[in-house]
Backbone and ligand atoms as CSV (ligand in chain L), in Angstrom:
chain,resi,resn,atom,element,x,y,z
A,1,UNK,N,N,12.364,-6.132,-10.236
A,1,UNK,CA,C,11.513,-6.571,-11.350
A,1,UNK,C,C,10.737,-5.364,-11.880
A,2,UNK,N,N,10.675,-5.343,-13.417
A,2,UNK,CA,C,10.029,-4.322,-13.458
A,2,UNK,C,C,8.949,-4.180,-14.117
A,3,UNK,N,N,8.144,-5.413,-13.835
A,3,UNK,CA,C,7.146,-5.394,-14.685
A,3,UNK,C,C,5.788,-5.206,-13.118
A,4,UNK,N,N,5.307,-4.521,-13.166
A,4,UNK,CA,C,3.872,-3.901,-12.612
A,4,UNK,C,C,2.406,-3.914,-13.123
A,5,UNK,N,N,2.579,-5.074,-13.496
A,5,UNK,CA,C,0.735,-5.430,-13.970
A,5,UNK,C,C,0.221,-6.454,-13.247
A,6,UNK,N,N,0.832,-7.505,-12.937
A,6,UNK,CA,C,0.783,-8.347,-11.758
A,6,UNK,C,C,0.711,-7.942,-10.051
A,7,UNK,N,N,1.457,-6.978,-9.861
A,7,UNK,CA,C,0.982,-6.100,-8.581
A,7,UNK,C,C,0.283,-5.551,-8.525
A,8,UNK,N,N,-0.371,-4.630,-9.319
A,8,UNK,CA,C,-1.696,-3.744,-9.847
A,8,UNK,C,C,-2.276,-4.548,-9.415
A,9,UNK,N,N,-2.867,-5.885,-10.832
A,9,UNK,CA,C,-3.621,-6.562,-10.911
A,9,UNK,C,C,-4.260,-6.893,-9.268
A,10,UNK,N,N,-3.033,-7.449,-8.490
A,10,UNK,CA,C,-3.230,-7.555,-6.614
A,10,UNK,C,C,-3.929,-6.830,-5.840
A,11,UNK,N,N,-3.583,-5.655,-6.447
A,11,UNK,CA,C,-4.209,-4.370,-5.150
A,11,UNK,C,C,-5.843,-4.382,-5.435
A,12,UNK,N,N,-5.366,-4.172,-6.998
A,12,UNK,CA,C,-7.087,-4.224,-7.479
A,12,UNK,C,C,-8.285,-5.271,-7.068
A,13,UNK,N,N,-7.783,-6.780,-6.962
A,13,UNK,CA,C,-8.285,-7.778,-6.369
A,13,UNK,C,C,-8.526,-7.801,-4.703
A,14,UNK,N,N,-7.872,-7.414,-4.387
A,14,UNK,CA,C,-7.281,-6.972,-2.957
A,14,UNK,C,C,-8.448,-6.127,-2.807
A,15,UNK,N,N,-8.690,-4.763,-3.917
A,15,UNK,CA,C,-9.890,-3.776,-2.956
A,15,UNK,C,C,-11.155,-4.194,-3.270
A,16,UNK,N,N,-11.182,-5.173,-4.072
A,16,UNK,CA,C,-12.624,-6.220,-4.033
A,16,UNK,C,C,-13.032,-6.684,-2.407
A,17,UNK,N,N,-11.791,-6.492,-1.816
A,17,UNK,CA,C,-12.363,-7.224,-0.130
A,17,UNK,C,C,-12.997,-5.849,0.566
A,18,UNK,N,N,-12.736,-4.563,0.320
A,18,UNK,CA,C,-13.041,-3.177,1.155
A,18,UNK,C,C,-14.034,-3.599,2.103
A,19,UNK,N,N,-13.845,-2.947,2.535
A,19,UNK,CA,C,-14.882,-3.177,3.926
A,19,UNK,C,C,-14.992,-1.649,4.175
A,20,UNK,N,N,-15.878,-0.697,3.635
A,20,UNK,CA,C,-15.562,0.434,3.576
A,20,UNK,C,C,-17.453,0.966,3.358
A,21,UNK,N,N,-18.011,0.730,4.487
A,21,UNK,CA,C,-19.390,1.065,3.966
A,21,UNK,C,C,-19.457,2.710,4.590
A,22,UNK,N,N,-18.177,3.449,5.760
A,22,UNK,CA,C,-18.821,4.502,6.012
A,22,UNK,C,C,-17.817,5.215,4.958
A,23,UNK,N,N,-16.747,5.693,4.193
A,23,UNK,CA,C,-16.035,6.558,3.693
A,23,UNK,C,C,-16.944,5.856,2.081
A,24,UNK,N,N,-17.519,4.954,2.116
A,24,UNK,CA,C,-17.535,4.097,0.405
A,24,UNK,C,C,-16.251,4.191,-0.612
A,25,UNK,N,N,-14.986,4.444,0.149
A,25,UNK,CA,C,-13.650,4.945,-0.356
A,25,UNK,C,C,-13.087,3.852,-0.735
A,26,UNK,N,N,-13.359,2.817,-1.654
A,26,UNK,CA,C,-12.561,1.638,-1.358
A,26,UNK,C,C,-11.010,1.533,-1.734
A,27,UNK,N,N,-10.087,0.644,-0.943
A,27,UNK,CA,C,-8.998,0.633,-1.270
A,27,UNK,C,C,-7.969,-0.349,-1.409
A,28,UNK,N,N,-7.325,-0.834,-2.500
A,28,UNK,CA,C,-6.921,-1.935,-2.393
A,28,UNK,C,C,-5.287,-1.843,-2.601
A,29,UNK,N,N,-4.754,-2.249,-2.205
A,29,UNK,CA,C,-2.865,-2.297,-2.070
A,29,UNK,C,C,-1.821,-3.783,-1.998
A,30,UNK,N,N,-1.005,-3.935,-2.837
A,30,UNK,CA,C,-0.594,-4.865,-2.506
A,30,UNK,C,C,1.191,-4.885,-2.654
A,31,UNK,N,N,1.525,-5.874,-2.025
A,31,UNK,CA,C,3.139,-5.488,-1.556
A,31,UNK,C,C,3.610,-6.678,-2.402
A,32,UNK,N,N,5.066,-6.612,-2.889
A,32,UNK,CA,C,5.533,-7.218,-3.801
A,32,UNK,C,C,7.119,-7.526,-2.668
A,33,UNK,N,N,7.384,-9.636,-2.384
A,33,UNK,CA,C,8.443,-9.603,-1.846
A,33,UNK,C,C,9.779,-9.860,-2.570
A,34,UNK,N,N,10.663,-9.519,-2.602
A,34,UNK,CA,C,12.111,-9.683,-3.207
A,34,UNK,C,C,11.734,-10.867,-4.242
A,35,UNK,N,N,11.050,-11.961,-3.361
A,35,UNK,CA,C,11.233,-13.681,-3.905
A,35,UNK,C,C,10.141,-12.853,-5.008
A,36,UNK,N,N,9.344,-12.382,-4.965
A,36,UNK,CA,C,8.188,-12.278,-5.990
A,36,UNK,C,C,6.753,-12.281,-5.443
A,37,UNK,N,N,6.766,-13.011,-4.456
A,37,UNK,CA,C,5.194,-13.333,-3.656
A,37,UNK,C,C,4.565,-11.296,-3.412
A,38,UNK,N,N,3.217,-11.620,-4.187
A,38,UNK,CA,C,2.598,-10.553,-3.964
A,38,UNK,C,C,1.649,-11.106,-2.501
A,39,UNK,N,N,1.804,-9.878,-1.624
A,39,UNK,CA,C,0.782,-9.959,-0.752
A,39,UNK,C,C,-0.157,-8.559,-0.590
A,40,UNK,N,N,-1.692,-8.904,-0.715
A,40,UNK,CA,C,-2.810,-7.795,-0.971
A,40,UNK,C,C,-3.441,-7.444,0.530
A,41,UNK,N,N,-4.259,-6.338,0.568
A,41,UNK,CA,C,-4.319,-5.896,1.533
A,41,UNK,C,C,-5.273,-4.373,1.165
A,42,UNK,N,N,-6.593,-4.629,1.864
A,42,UNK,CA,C,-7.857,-3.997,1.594
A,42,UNK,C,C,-7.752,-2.605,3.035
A,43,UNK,N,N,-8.553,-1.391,2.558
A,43,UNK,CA,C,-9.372,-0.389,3.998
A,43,UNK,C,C,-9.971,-1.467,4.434
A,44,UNK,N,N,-9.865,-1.306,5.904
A,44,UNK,CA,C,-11.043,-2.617,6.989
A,44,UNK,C,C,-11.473,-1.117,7.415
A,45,UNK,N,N,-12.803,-0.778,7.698
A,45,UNK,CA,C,-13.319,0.565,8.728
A,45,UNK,C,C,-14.230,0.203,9.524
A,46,UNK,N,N,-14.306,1.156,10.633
A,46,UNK,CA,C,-14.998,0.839,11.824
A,46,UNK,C,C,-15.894,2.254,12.370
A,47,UNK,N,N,-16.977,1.667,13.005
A,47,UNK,CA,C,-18.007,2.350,13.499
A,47,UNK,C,C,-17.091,3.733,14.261
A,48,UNK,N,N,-16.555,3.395,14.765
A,48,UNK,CA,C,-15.240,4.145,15.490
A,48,UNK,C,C,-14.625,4.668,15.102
A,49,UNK,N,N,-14.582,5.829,13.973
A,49,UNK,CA,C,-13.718,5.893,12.832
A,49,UNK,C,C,-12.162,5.526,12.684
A,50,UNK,N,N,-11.939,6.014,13.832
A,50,UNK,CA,C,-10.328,6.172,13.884
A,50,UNK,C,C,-9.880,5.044,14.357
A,51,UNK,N,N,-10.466,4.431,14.347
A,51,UNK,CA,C,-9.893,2.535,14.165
A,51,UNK,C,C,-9.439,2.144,12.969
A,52,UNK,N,N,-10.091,2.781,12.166
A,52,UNK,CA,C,-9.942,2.465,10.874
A,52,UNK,C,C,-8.747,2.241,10.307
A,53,UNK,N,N,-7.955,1.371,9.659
A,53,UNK,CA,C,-6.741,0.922,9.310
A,53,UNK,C,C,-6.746,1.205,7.412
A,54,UNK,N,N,-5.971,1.737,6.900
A,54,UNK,CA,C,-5.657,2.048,5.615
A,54,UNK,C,C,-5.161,0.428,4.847
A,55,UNK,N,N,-5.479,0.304,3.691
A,55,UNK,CA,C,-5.433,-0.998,3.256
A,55,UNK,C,C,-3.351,-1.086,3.068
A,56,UNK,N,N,-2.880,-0.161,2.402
A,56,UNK,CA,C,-1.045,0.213,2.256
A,56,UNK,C,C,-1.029,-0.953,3.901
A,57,UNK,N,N,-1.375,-0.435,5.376
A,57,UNK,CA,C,-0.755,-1.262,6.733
A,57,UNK,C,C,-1.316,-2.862,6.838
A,58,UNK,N,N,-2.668,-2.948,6.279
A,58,UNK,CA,C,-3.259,-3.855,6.284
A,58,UNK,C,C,-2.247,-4.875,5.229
A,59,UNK,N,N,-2.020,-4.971,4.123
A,59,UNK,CA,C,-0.837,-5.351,3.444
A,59,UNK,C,C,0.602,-5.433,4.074
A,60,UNK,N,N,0.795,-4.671,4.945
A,60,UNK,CA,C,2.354,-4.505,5.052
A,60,UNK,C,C,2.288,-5.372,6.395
A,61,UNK,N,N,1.246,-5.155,7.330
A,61,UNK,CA,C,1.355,-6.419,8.629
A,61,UNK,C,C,0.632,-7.726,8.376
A,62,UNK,N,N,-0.151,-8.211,7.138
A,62,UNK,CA,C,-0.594,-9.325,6.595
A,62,UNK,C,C,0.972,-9.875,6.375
A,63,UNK,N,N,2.093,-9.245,5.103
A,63,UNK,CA,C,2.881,-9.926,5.111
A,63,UNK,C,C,4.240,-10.020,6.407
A,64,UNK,N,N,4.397,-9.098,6.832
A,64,UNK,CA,C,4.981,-9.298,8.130
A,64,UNK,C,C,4.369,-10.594,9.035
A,65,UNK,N,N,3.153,-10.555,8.890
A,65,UNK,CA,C,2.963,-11.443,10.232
A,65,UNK,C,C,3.112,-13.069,9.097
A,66,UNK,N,N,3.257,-12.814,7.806
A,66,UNK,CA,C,3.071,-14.248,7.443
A,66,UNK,C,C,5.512,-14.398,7.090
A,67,UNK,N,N,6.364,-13.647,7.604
A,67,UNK,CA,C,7.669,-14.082,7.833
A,67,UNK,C,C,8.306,-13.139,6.814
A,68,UNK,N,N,7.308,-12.509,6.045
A,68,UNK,CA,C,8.111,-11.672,5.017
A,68,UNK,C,C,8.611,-10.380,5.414
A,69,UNK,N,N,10.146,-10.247,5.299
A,69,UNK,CA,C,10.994,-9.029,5.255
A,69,UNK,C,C,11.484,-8.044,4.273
A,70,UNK,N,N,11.432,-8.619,3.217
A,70,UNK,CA,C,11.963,-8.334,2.145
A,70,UNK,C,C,11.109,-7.662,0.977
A,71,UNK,N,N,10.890,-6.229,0.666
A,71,UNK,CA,C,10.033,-5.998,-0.579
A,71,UNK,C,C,10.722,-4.749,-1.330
A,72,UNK,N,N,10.156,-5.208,-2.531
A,72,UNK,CA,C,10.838,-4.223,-3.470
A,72,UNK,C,C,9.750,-2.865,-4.601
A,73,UNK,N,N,8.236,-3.503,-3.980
A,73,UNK,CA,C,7.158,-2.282,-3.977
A,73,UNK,C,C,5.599,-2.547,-3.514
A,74,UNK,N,N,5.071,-1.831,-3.269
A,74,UNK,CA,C,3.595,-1.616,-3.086
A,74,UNK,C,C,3.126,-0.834,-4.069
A,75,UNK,N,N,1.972,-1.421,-4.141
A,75,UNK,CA,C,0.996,-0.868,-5.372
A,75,UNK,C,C,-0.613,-0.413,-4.698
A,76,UNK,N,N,-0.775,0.807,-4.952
A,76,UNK,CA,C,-2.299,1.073,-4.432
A,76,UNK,C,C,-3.298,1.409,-5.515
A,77,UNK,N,N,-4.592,1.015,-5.253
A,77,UNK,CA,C,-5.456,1.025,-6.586
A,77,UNK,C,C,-6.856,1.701,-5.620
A,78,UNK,N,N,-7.442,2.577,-6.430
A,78,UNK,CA,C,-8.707,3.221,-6.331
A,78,UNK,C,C,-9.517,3.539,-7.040
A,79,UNK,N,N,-10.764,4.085,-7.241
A,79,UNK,CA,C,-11.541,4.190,-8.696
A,79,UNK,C,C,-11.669,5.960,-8.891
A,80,UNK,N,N,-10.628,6.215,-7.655
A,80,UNK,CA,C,-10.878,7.916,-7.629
A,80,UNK,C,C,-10.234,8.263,-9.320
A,81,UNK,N,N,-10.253,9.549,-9.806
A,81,UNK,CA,C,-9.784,10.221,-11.250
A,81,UNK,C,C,-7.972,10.566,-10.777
A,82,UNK,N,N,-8.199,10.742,-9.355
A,82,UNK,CA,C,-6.557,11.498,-8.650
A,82,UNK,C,C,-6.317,10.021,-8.336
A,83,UNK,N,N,-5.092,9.943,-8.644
A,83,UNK,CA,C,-4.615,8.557,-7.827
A,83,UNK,C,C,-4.256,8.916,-6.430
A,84,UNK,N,N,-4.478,8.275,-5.858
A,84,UNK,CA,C,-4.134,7.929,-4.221
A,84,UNK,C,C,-3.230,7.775,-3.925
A,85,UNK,N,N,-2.202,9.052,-3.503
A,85,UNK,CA,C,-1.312,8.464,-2.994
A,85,UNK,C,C,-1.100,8.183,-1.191
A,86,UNK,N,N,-0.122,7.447,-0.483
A,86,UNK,CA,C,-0.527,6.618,0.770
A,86,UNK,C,C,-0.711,7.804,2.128
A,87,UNK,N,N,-1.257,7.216,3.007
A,87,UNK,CA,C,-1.603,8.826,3.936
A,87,UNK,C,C,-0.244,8.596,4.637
A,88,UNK,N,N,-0.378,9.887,5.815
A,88,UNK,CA,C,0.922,9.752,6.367
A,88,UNK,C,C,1.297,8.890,6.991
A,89,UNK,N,N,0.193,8.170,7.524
A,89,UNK,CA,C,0.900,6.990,8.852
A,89,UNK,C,C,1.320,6.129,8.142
A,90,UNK,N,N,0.802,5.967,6.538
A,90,UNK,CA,C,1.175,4.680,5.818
A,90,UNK,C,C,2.369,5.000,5.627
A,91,UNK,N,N,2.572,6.173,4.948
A,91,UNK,CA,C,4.409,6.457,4.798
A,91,UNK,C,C,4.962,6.239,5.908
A,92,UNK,N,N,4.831,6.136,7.053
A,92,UNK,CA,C,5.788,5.972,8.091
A,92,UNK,C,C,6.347,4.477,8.271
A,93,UNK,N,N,4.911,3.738,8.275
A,93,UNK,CA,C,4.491,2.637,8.601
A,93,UNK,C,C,5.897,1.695,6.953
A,94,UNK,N,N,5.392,1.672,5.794
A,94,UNK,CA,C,5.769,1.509,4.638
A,94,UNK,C,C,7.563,2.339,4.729
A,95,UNK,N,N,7.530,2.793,5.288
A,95,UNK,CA,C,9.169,3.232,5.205
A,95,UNK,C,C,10.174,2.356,6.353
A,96,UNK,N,N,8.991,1.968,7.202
A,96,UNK,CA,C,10.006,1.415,8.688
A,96,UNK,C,C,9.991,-0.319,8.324
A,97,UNK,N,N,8.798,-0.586,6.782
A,97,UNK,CA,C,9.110,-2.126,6.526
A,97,UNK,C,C,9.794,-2.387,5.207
A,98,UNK,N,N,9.747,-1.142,4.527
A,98,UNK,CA,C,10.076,-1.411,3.019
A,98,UNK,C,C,11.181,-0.572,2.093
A,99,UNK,N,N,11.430,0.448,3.616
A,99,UNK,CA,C,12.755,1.337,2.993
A,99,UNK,C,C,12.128,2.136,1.967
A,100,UNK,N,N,13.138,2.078,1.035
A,100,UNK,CA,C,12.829,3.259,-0.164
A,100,UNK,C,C,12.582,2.339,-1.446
A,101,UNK,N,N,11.478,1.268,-1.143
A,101,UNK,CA,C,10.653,1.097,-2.606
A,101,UNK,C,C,10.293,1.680,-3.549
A,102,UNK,N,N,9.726,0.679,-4.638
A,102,UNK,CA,C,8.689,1.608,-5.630
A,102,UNK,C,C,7.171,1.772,-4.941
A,103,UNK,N,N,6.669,3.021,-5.447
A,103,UNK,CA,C,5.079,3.192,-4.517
A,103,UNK,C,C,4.628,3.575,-6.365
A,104,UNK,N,N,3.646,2.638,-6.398
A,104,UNK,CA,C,3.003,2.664,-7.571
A,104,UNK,C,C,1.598,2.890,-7.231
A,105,UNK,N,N,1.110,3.876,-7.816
A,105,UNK,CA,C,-0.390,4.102,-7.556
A,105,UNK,C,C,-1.043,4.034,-8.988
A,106,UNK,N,N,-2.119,3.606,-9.120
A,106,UNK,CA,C,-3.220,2.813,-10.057
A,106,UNK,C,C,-4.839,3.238,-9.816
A,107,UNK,N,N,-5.189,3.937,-10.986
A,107,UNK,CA,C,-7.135,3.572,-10.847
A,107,UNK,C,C,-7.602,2.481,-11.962
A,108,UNK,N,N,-8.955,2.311,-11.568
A,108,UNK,CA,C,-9.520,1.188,-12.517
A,108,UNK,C,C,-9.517,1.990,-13.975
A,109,UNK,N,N,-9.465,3.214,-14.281
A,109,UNK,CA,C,-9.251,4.094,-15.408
A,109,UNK,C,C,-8.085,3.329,-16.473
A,110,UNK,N,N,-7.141,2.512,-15.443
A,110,UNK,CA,C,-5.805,2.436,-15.547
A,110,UNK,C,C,-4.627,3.247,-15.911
A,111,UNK,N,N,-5.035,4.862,-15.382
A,111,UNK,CA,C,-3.744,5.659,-15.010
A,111,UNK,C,C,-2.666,4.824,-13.941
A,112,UNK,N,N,-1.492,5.036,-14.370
A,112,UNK,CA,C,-0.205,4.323,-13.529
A,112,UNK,C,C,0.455,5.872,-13.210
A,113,UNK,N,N,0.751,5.418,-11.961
A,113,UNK,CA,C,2.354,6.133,-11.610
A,113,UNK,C,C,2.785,5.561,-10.813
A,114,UNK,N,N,4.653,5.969,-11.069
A,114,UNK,CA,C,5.982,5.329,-10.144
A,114,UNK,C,C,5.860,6.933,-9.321
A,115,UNK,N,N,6.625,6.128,-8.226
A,115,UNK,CA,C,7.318,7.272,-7.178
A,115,UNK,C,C,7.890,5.954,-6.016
A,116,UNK,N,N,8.894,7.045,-5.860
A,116,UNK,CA,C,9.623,6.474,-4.799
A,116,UNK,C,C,9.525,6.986,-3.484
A,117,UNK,N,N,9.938,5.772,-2.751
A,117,UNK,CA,C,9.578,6.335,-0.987
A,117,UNK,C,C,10.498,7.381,-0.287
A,118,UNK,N,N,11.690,7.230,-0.727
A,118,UNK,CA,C,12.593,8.536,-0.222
A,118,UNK,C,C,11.891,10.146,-0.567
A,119,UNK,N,N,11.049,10.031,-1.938
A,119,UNK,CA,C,10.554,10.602,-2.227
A,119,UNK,C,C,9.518,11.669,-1.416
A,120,UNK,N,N,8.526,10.205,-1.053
A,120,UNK,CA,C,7.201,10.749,-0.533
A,120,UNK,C,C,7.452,11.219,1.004
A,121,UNK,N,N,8.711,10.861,1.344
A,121,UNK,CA,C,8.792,10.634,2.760
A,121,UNK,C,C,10.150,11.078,2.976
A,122,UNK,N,N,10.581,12.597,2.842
A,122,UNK,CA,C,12.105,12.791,2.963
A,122,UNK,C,C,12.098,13.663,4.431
A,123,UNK,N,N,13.842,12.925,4.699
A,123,UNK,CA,C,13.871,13.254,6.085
A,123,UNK,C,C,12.894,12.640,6.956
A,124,UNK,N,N,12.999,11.456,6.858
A,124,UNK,CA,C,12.223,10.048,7.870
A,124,UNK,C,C,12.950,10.191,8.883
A,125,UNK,N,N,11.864,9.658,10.141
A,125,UNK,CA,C,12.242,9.451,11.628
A,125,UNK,C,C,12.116,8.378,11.167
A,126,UNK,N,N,13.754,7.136,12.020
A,126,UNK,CA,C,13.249,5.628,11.538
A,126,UNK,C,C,14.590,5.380,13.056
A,127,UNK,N,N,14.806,3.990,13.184
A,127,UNK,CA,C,15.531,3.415,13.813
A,127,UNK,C,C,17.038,4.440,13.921
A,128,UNK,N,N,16.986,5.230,12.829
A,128,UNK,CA,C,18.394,5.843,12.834
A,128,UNK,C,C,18.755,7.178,13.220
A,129,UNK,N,N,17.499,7.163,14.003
A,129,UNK,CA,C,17.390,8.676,13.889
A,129,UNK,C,C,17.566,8.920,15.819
A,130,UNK,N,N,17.762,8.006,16.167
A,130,UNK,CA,C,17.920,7.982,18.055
A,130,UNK,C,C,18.974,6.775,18.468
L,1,LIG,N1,N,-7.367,4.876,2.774
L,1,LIG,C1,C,-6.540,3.850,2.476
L,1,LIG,O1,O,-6.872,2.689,2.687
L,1,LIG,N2,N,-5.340,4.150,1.921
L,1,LIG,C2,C,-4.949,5.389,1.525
L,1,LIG,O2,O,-3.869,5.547,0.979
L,1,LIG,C3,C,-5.827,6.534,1.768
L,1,LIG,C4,C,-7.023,6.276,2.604
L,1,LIG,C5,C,-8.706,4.566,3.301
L,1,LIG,C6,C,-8.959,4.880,4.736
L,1,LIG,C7,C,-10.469,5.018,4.748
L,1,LIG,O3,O,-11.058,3.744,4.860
L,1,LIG,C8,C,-10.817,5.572,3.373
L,1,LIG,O4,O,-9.680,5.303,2.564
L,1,LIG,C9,C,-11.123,7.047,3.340
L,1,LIG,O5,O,-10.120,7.775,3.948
């Protein structure tokens, strides 16, 4: 599908949940499945820093744990001027559930960009690689 205003729209709603009082980085992401079902997915952070979970995993094991296999992109939204693109664990994480999607990144500015995951992430360690 190639229309991306409806997934935006997700992530953006999605980083309305941030939970982000020590980075104030908020971040919102949301995953798009084959059938169409968008599922969103906020930064959760913790006193602990490195607990801290990136909103891209928070999305990708929300819809995993609710039966979904199947997606054809994630969308991340921030109010930074640089769009955000996903950190590394998310590329790992986002490549071992979603293959080589679209990775669309978004600010409230409403700058867009496409990129693809083979892209961001070439020469992946995945199931095929042992
Ligand atoms: N963060 C994300 O949620 N996704 C990204 O793609 C980059 C970073 C979060 C983690 C942390 O809560 C805050 O942004 C600052 O790093």
């Amino acid at each position: 599908m190639a229309d991306y205003a409806a997934l935006i729209d997700a992530a953006r709603a999605a980083r309305e949940h941030a939970h982000a009082p020590f980075s104030k980085f908020k971040v919102g992401a949301a995953l798009r499945t084959r059938s169409g079902r968008l599922v969103g997915g906020c930064n959760v952070e913790n006193a602990s820093y490195g607990l801290t979970i990136c909103a891209e995993r928070v999305a990708i094991f929300k819809a995993i744990s609710e039966g979904e296999r199947e997606f054809d992109a994630i969308a991340v939204v921030t109010d930074a001027d640089t769009l955000t693109p996903p950190c590394g664990a998310c590329r790992q994480i986002i490549w071992e559930f979603c293959g080589n999607v679209e990775v669309v990144l978004a600010n409230l500015k409403g700058q867009v960009e496409h990129h693809r995951m083979k892209d961001l992430l070439p020469l992946p360690f995945d199931a095929r690689s042992f």
